[in-house]
mmCIF file as Biopython writes it, N, C-alpha, C and O atoms, coordinates in Angstrom:
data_model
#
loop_
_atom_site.group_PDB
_atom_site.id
_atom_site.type_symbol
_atom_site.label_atom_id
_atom_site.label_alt_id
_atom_site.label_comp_id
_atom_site.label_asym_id
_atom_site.label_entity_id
_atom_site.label_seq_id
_atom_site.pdbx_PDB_ins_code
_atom_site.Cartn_x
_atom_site.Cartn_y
_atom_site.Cartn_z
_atom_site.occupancy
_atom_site.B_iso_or_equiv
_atom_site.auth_seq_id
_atom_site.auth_asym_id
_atom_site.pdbx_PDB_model_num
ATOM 1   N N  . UNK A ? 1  ? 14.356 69.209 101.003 1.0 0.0 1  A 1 
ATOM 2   C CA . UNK A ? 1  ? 13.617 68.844 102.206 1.0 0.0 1  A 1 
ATOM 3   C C  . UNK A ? 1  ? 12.324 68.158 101.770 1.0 0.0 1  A 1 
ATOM 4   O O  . UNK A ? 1  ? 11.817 68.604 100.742 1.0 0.0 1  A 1 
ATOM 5   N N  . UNK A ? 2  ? 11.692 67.119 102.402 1.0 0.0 2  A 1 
ATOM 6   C CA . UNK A ? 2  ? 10.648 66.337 101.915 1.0 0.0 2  A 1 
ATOM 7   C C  . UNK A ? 2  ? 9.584  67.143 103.186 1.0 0.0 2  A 1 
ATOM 8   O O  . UNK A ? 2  ? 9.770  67.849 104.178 1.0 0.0 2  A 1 
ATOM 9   N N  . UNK A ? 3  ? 8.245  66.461 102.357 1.0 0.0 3  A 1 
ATOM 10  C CA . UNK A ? 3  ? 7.255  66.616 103.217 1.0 0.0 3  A 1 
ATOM 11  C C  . UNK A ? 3  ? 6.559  65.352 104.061 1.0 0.0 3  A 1 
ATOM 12  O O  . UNK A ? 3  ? 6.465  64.209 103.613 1.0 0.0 3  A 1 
ATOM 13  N N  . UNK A ? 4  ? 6.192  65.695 105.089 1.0 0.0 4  A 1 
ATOM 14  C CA . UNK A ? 4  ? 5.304  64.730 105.342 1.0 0.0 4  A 1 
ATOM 15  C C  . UNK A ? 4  ? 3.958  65.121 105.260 1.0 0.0 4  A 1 
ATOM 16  O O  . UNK A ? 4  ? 3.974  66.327 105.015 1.0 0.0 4  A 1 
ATOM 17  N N  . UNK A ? 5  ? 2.352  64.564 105.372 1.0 0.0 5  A 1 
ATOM 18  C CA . UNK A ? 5  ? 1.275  65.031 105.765 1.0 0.0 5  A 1 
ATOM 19  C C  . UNK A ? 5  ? 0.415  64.065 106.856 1.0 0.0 5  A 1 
ATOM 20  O O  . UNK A ? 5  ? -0.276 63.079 106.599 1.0 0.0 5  A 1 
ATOM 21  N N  . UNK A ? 6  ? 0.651  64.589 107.949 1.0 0.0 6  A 1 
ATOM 22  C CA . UNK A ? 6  ? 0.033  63.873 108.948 1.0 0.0 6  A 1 
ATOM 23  C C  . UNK A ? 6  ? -1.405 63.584 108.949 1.0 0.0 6  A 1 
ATOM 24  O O  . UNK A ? 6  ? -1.846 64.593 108.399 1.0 0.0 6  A 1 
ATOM 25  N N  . UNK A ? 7  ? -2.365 62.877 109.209 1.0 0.0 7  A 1 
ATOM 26  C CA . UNK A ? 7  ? -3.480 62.749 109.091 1.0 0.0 7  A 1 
ATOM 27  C C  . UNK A ? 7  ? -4.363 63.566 109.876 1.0 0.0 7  A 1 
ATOM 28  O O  . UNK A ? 7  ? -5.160 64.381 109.411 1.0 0.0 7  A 1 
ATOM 29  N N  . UNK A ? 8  ? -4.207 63.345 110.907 1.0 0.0 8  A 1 
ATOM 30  C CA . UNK A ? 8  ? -4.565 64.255 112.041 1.0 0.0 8  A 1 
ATOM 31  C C  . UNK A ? 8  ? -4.012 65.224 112.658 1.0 0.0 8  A 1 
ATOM 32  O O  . UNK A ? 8  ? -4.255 65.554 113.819 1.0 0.0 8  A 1 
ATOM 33  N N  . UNK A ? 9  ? -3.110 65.819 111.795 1.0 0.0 9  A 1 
ATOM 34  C CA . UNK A ? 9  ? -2.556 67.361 112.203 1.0 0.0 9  A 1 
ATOM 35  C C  . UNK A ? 9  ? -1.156 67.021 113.061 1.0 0.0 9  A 1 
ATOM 36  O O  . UNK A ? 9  ? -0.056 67.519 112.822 1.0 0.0 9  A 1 
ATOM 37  N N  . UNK A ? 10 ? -1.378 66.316 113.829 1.0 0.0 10 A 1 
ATOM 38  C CA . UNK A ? 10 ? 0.089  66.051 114.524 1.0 0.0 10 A 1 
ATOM 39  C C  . UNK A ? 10 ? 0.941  64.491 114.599 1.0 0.0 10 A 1 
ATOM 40  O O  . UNK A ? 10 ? 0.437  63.565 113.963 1.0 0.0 10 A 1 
ATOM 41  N N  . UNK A ? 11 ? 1.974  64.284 115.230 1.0 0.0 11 A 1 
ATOM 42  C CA . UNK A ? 11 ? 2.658  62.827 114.620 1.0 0.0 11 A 1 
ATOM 43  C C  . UNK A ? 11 ? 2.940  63.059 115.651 1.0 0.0 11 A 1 
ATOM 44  O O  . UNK A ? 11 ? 2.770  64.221 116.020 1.0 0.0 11 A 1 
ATOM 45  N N  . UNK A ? 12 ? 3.612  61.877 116.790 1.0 0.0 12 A 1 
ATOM 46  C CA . UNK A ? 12 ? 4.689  62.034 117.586 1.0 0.0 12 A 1 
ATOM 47  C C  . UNK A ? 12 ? 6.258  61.681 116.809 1.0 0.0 12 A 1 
ATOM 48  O O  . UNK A ? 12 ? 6.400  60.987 115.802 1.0 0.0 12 A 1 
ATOM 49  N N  . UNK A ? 13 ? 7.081  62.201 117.399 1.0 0.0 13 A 1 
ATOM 50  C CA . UNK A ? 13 ? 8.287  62.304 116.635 1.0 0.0 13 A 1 
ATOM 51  C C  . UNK A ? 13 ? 8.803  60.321 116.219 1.0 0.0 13 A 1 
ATOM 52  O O  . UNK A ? 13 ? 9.180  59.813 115.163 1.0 0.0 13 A 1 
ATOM 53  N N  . UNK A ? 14 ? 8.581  59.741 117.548 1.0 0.0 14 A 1 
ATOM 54  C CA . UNK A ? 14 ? 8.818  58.321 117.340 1.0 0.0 14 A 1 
ATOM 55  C C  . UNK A ? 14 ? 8.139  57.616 115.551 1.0 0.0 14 A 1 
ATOM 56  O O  . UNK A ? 14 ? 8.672  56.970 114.649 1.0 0.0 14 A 1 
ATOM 57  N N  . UNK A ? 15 ? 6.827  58.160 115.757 1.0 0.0 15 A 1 
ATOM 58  C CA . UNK A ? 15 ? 5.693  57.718 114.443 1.0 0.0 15 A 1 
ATOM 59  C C  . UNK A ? 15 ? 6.540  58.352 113.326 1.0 0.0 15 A 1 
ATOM 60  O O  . UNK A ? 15 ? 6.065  57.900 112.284 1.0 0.0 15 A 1 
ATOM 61  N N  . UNK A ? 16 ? 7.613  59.220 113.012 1.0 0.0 16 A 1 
ATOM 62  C CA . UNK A ? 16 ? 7.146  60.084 111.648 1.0 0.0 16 A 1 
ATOM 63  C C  . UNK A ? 16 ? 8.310  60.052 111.740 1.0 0.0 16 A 1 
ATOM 64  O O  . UNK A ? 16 ? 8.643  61.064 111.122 1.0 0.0 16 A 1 
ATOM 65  N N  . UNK A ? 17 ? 9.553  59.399 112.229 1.0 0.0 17 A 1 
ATOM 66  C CA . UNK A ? 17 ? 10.761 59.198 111.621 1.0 0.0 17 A 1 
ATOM 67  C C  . UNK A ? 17 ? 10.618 57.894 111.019 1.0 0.0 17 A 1 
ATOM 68  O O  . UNK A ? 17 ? 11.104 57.755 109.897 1.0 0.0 17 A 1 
ATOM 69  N N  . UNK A ? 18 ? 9.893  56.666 111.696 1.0 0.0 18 A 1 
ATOM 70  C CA . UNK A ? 18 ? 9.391  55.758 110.981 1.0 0.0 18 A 1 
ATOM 71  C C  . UNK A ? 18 ? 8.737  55.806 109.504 1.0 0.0 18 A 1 
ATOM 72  O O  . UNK A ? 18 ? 9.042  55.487 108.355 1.0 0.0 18 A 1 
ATOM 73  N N  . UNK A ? 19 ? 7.588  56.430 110.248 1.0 0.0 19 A 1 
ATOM 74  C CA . UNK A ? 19 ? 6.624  56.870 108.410 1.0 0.0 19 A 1 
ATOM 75  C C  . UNK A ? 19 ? 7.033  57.890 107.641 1.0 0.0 19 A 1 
ATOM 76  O O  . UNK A ? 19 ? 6.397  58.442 106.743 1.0 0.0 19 A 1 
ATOM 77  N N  . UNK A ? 20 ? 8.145  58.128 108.035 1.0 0.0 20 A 1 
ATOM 78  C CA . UNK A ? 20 ? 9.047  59.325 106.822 1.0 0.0 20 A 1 
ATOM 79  C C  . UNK A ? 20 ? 10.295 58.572 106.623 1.0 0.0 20 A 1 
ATOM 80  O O  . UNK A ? 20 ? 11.248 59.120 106.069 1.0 0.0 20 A 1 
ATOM 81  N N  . UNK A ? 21 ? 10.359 57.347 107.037 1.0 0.0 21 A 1 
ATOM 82  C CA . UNK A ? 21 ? 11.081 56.250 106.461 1.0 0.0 21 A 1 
ATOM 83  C C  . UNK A ? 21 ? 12.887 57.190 106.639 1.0 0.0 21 A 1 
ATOM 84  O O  . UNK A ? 21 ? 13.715 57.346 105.743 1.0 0.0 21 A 1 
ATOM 85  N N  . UNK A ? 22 ? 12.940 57.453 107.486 1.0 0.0 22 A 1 
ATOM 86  C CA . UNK A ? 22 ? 14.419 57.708 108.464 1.0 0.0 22 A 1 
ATOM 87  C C  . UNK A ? 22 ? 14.803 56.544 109.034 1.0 0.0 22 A 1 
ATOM 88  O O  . UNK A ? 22 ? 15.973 56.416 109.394 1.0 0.0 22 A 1 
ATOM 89  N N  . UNK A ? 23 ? 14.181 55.858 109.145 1.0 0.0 23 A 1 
ATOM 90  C CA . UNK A ? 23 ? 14.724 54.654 110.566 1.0 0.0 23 A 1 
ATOM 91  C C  . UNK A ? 23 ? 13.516 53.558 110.268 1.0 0.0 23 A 1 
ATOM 92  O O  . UNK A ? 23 ? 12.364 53.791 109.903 1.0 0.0 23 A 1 
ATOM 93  N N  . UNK A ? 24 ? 14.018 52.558 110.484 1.0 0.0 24 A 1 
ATOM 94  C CA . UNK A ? 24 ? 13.528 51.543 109.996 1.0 0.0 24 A 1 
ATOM 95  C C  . UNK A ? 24 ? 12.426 50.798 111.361 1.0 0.0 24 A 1 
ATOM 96  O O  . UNK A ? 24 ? 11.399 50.132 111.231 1.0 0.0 24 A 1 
ATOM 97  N N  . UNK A ? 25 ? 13.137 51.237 112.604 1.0 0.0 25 A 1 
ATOM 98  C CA . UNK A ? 25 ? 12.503 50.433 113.265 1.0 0.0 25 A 1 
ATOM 99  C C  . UNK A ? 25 ? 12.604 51.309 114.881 1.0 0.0 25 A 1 
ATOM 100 O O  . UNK A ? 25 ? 13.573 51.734 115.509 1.0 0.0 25 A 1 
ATOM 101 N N  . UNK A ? 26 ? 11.272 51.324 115.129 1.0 0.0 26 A 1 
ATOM 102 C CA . UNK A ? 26 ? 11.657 52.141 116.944 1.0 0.0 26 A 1 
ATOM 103 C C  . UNK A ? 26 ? 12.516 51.967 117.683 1.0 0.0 26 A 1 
ATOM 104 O O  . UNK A ? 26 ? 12.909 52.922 118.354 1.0 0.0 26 A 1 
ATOM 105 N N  . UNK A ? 27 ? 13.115 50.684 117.823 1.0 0.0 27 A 1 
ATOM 106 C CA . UNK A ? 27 ? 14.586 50.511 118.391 1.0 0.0 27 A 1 
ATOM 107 C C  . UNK A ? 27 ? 15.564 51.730 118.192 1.0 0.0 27 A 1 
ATOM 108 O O  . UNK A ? 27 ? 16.081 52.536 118.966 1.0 0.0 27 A 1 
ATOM 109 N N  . UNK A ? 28 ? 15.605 51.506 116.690 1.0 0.0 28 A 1 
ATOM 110 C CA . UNK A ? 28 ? 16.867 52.609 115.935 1.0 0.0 28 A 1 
ATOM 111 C C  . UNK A ? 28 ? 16.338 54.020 116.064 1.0 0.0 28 A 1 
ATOM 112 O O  . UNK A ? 28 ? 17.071 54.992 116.241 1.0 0.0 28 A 1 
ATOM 113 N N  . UNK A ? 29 ? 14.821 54.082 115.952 1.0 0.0 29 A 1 
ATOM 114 C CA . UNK A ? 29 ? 14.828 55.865 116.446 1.0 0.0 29 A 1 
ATOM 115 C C  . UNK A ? 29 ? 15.128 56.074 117.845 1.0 0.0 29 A 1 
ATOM 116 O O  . UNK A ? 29 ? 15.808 57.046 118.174 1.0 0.0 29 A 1 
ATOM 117 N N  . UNK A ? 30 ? 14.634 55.156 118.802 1.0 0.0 30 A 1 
ATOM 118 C CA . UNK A ? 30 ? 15.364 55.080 120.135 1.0 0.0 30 A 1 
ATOM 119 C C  . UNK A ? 30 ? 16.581 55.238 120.320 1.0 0.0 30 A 1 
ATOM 120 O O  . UNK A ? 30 ? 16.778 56.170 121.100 1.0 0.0 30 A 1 
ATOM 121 N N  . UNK A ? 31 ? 17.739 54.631 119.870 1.0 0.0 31 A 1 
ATOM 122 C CA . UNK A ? 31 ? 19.052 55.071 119.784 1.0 0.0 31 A 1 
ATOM 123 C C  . UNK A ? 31 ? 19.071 56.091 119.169 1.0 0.0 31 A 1 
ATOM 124 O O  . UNK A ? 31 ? 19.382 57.013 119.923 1.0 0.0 31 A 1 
ATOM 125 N N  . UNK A ? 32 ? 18.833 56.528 117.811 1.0 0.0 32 A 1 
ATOM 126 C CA . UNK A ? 32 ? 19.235 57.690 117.672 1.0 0.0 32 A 1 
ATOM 127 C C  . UNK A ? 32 ? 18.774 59.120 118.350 1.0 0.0 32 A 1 
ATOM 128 O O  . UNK A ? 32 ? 19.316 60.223 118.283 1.0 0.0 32 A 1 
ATOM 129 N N  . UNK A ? 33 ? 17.730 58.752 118.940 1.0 0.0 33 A 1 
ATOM 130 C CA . UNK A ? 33 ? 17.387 60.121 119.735 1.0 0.0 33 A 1 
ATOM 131 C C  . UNK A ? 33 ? 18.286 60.115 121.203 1.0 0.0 33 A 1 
ATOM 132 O O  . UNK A ? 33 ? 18.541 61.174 121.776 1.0 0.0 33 A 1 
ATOM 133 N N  . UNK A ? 34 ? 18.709 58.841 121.710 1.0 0.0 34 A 1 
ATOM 134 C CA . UNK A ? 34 ? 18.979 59.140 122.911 1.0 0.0 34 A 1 
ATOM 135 C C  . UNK A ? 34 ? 20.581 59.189 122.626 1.0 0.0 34 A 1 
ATOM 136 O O  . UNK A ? 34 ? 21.349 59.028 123.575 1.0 0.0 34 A 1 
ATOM 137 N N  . UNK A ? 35 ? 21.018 59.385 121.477 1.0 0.0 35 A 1 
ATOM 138 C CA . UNK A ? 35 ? 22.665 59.766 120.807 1.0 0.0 35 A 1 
ATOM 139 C C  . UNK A ? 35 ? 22.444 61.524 120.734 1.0 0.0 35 A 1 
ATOM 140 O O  . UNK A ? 35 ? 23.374 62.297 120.964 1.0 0.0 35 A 1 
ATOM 141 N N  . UNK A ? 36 ? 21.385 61.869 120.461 1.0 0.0 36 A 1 
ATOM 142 C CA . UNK A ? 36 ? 21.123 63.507 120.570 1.0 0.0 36 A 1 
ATOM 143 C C  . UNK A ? 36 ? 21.425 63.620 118.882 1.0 0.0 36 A 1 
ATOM 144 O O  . UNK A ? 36 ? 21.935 64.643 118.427 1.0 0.0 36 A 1 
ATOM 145 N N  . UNK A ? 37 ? 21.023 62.354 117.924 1.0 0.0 37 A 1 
ATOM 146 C CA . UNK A ? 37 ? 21.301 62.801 116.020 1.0 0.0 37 A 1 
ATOM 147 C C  . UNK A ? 37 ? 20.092 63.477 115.691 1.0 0.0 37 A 1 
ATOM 148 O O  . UNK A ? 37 ? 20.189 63.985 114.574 1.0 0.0 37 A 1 
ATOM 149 N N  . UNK A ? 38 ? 18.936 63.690 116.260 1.0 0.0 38 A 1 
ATOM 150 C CA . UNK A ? 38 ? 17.508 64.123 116.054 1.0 0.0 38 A 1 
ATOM 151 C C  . UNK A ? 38 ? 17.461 65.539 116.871 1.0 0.0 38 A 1 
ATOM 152 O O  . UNK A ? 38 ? 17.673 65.768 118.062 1.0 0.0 38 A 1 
ATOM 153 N N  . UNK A ? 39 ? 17.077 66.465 115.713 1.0 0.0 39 A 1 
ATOM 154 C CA . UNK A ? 39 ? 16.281 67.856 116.197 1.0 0.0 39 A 1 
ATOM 155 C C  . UNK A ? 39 ? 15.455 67.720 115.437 1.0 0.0 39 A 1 
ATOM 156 O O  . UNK A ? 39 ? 15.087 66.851 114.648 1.0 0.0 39 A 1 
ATOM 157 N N  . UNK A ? 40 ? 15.106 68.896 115.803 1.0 0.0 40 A 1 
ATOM 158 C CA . UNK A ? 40 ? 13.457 69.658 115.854 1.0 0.0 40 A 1 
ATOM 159 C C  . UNK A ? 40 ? 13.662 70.865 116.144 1.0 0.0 40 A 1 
ATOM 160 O O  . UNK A ? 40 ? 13.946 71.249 117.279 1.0 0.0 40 A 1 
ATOM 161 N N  . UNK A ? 41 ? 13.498 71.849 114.801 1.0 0.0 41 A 1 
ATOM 162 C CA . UNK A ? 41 ? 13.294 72.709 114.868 1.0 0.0 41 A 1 
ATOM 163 C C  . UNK A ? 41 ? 14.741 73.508 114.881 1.0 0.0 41 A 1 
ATOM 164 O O  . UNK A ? 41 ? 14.983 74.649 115.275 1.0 0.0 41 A 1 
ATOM 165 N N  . UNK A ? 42 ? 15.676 72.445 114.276 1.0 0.0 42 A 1 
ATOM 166 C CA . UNK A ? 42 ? 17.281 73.260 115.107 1.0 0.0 42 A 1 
ATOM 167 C C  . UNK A ? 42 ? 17.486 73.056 116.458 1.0 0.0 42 A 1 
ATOM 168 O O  . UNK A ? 42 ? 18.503 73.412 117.051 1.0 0.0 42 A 1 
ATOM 169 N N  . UNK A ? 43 ? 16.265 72.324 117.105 1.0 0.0 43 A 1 
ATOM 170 C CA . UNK A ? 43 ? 17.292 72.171 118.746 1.0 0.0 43 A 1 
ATOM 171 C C  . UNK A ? 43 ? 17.077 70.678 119.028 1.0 0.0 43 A 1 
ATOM 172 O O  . UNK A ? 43 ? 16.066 70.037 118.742 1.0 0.0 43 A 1 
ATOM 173 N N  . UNK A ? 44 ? 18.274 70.187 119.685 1.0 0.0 44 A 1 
ATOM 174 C CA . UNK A ? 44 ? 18.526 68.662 119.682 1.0 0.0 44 A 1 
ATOM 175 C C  . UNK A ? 44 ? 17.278 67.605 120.547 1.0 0.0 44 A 1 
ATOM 176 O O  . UNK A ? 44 ? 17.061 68.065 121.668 1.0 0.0 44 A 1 
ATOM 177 N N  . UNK A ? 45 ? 16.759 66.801 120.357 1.0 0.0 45 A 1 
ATOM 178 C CA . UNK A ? 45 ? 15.398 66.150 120.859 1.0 0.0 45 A 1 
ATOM 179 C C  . UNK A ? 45 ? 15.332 64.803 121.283 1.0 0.0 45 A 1 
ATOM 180 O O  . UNK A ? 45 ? 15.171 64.030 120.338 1.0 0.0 45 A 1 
ATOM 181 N N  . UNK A ? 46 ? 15.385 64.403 122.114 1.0 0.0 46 A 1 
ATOM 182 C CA . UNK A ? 46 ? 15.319 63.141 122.818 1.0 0.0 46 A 1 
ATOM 183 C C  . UNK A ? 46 ? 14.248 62.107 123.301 1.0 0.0 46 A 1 
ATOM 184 O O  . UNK A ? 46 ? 14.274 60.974 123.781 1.0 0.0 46 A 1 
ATOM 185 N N  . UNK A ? 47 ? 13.122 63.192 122.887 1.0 0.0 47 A 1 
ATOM 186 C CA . UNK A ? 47 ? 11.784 62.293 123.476 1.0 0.0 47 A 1 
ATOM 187 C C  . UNK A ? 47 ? 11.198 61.996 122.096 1.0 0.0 47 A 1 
ATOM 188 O O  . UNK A ? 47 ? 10.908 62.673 121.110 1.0 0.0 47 A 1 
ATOM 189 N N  . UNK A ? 48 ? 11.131 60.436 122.501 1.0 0.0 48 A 1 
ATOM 190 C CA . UNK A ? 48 ? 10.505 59.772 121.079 1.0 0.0 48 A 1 
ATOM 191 C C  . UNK A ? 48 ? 9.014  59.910 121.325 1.0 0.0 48 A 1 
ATOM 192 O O  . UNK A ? 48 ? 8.444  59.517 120.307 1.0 0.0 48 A 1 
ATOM 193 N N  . UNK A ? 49 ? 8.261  60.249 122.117 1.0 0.0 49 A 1 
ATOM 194 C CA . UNK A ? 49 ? 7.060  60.981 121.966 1.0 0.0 49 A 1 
ATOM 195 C C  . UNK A ? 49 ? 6.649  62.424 121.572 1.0 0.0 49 A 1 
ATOM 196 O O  . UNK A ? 49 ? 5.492  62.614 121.196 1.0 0.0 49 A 1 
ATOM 197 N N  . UNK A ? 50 ? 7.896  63.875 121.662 1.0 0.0 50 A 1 
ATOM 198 C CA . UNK A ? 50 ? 6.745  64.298 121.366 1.0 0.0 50 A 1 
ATOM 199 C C  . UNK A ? 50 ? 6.376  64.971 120.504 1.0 0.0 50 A 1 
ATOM 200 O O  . UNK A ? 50 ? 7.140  65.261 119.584 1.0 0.0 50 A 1 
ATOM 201 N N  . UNK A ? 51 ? 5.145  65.400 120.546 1.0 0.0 51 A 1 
ATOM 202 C CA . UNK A ? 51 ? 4.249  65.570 120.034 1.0 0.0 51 A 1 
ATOM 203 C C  . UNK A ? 51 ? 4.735  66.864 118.852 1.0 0.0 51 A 1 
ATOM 204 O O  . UNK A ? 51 ? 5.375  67.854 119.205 1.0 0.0 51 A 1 
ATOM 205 N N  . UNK A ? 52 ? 4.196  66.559 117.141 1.0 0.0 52 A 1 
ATOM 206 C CA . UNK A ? 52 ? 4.973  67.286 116.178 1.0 0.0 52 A 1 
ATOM 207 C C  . UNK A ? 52 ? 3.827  67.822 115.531 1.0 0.0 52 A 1 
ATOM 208 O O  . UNK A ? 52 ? 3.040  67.028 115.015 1.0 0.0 52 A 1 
ATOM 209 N N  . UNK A ? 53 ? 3.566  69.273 115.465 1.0 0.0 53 A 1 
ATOM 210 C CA . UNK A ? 53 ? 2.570  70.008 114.685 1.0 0.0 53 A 1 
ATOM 211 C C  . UNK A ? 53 ? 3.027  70.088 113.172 1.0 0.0 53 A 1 
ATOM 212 O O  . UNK A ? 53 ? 4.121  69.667 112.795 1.0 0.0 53 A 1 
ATOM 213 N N  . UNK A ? 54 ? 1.988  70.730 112.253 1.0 0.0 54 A 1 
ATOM 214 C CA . UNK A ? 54 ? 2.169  71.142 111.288 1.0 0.0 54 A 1 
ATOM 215 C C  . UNK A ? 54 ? 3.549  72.601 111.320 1.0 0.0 54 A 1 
ATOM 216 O O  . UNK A ? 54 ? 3.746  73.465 112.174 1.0 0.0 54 A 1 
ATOM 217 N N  . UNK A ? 55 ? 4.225  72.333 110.061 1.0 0.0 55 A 1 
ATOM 218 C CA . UNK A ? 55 ? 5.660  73.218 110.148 1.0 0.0 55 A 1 
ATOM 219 C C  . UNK A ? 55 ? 6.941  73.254 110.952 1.0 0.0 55 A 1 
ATOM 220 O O  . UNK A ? 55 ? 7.833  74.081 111.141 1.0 0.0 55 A 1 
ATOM 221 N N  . UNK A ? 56 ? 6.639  71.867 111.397 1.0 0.0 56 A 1 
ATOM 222 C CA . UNK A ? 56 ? 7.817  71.556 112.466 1.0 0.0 56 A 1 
ATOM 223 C C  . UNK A ? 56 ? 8.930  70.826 111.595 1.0 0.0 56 A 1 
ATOM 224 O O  . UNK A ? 56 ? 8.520  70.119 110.674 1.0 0.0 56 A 1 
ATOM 225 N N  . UNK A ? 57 ? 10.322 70.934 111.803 1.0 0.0 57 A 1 
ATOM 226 C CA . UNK A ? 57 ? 11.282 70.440 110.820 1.0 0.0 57 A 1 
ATOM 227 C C  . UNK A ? 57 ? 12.151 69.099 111.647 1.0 0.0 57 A 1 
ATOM 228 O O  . UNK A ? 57 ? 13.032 69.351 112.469 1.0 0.0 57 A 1 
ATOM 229 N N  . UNK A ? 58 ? 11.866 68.078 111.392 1.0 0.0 58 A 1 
ATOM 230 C CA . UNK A ? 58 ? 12.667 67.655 111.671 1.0 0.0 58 A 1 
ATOM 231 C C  . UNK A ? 58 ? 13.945 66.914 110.894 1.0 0.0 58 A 1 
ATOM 232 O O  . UNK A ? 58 ? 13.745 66.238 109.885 1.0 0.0 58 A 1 
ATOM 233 N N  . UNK A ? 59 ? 15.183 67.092 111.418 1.0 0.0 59 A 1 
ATOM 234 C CA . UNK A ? 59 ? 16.263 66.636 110.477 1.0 0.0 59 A 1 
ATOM 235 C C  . UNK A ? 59 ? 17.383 65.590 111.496 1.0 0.0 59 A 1 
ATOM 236 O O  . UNK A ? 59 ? 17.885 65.948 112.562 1.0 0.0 59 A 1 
ATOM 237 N N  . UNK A ? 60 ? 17.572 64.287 110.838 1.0 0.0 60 A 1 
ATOM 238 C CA . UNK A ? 60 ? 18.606 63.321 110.736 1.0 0.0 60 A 1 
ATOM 239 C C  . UNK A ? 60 ? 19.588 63.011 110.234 1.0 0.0 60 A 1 
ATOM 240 O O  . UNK A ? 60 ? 19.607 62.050 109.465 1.0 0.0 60 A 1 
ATOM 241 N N  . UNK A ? 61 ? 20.884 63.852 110.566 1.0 0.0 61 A 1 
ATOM 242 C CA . UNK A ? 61 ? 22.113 63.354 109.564 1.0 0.0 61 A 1 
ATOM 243 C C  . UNK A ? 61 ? 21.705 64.279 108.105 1.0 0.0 61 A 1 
ATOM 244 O O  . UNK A ? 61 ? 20.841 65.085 108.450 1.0 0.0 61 A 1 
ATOM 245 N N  . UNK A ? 62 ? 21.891 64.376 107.220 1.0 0.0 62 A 1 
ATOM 246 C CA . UNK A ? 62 ? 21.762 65.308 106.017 1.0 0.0 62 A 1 
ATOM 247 C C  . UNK A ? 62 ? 20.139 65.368 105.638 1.0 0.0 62 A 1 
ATOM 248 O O  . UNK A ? 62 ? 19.721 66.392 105.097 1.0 0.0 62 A 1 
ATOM 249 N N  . UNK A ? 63 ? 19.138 64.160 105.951 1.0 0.0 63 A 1 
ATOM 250 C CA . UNK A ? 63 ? 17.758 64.231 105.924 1.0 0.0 63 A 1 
ATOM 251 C C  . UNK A ? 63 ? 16.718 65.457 106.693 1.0 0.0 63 A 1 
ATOM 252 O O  . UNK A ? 63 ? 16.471 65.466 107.899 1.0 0.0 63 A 1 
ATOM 253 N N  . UNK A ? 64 ? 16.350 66.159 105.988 1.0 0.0 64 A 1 
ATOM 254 C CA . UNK A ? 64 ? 15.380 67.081 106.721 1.0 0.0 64 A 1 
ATOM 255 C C  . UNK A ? 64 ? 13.174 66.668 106.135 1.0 0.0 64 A 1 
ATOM 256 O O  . UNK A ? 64 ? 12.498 66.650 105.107 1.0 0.0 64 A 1 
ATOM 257 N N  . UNK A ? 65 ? 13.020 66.471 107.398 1.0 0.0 65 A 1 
ATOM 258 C CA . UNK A ? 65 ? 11.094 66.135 107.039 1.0 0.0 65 A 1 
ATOM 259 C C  . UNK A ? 65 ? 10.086 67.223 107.319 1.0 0.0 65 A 1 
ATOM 260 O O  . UNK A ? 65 ? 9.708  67.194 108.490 1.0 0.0 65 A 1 
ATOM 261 N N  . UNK A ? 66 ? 9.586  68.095 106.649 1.0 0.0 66 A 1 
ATOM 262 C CA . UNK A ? 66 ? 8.846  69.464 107.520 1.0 0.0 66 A 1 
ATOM 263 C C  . UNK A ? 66 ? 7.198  68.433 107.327 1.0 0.0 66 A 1 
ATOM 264 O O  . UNK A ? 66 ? 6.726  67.768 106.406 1.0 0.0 66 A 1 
ATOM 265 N N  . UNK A ? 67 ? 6.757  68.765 108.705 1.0 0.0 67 A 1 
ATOM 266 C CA . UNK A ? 67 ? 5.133  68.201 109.163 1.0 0.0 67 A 1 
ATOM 267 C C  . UNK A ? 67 ? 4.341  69.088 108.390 1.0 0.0 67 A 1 
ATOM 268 O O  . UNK A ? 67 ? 4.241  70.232 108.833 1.0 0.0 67 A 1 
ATOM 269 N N  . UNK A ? 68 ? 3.690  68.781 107.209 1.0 0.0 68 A 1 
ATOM 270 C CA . UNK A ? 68 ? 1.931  69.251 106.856 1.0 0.0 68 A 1 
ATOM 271 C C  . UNK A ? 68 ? 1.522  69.139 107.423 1.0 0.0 68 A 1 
ATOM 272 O O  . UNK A ? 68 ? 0.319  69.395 107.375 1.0 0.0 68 A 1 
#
């Protein structure tokens, strides 16, 4: 599992599949969230806004990112 470290304590989920380099481009995290391939936390997540604290896991397909 990789880390990320957010600057300011939190990311929205859209920002930090990007800058954790999952998805190349908001389009594609857009599809993939509204396919239901994105959780958080173990439960499936659809809003490319929200909002991701420190210790939150998110995982794509075999990729898992936990938020510093």
């Amino acid at each position: 599992m990789d880390e990320f470290h957010a600057r300011d304590g939190m990311i929205r989920l859209g920002q930090l599949l990007k800058a954790a380099g999952l998805v190349d481009t908001g389009g594609e995290a857009k599809m993939l969230l509204a396919d239901e391939q994105v959780t958080v936390n173990g439960e499936v997540e659809t809003r490319r806004g929200r909002q991701l604290h420190p210790g939150d896991v998110v995982t794509l397909g075999e990729a898992s990112v936990r938020l510093t």
